[in-house]
C-alpha positions as CSV (number, residue, x, y, z in Angstrom):
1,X,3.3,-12.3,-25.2
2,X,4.8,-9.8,-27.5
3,X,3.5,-7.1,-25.0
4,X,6.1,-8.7,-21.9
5,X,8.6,-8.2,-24.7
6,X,8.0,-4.7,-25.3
7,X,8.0,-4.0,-21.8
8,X,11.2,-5.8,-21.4
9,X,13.1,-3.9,-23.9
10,X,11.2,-0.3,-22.7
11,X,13.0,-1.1,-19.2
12,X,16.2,-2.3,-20.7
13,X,16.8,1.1,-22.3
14,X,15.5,3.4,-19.6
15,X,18.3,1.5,-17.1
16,X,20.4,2.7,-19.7
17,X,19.5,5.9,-19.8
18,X,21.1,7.9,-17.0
19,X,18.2,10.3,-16.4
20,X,15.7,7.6,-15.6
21,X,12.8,8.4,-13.4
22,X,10.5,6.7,-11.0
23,X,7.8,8.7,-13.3
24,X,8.8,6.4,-16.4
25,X,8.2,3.5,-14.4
26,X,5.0,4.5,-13.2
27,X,3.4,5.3,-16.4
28,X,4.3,2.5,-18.1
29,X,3.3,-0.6,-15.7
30,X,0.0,-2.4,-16.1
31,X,-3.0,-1.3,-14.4
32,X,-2.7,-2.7,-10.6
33,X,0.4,-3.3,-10.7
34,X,1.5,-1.5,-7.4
35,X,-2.2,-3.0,-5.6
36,X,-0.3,-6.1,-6.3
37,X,2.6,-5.0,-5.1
38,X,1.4,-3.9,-2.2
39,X,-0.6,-7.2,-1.8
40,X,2.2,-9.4,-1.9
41,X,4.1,-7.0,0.6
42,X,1.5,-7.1,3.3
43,X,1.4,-11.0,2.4
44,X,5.2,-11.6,3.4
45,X,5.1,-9.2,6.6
46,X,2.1,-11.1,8.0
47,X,4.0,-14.6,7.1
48,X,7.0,-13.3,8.9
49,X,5.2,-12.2,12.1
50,X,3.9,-15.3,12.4
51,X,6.8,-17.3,11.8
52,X,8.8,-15.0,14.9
53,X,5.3,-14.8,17.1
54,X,5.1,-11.2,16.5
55,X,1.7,-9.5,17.2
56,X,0.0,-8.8,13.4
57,X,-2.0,-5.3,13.4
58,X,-5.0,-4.6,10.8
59,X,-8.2,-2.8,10.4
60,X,-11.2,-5.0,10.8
61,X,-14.6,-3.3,10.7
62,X,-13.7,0.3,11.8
63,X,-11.6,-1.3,14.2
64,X,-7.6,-1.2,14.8
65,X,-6.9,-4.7,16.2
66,X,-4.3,-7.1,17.1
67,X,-3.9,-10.5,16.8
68,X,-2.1,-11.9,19.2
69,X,0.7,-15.2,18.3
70,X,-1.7,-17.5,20.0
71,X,-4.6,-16.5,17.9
72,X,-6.3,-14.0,20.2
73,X,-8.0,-10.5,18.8
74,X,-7.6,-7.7,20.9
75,X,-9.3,-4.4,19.6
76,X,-7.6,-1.2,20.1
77,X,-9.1,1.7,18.8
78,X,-12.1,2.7,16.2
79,X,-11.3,4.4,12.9
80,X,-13.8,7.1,11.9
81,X,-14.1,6.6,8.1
82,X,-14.8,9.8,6.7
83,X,-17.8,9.4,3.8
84,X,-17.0,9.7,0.2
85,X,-18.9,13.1,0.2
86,X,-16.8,14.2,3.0
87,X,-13.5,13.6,0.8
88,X,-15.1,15.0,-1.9
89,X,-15.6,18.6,0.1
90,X,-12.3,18.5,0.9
91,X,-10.6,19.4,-2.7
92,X,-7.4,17.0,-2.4
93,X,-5.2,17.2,-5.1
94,X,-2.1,15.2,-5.9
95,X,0.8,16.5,-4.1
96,X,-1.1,17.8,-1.3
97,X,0.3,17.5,2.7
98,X,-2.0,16.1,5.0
99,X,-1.6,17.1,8.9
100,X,-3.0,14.1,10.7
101,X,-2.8,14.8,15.1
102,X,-2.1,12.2,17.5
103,X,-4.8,11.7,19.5
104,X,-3.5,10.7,23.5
């Protein structure tokens, strides 16, 4: 409990600050904070498709599909996953742009 606190009052004084940066945030939360995040986001935009009987997109086994308001899959398109040794040959490092082509 005394840890919430902390973390209250750390907050508190870097709203105060004027100079505050995303950065202060982000080191500071606790571990999966932003998977939850995250979570809860694609948790609300699925709930509010279905309440307007919008189409909901997702990736199911290597597959791009829709699910339709009346409960129907349709699958559009299939993902080639690149292997972990694949990423790995790549050298990414933070910060790095990514050029992704649309395929037609």
């Amino acid at each position: 409990m005394a840890g919430k606190h902390n973390r209250a009052r750390y907050f508190q004084q870097l709203k105060r600050r004027r100079n505050a940066d995303l950065l202060d945030f982000e080191e500071h939360m606790p571990a999966g904070f932003f998977n939850e995040i995250g979570k809860q986001a694609a948790t609300n935009a699925i709930n509010e498709n279905k309440a307007m009987n919008l189409p909901i997109t997702f990736l199911k086994e290597d597959w791009v599909v829709v699910q339709l308001p009346n409960g129907t899959l349709k699958q559009i398109s299939q993902v080639q996953l690149p292997t972990s040794d694949e990423l790995r040959q790549k050298n990414l490092v933070k910060g790095a742009v990514i050029h992704v082509s649309r395929k037609n």
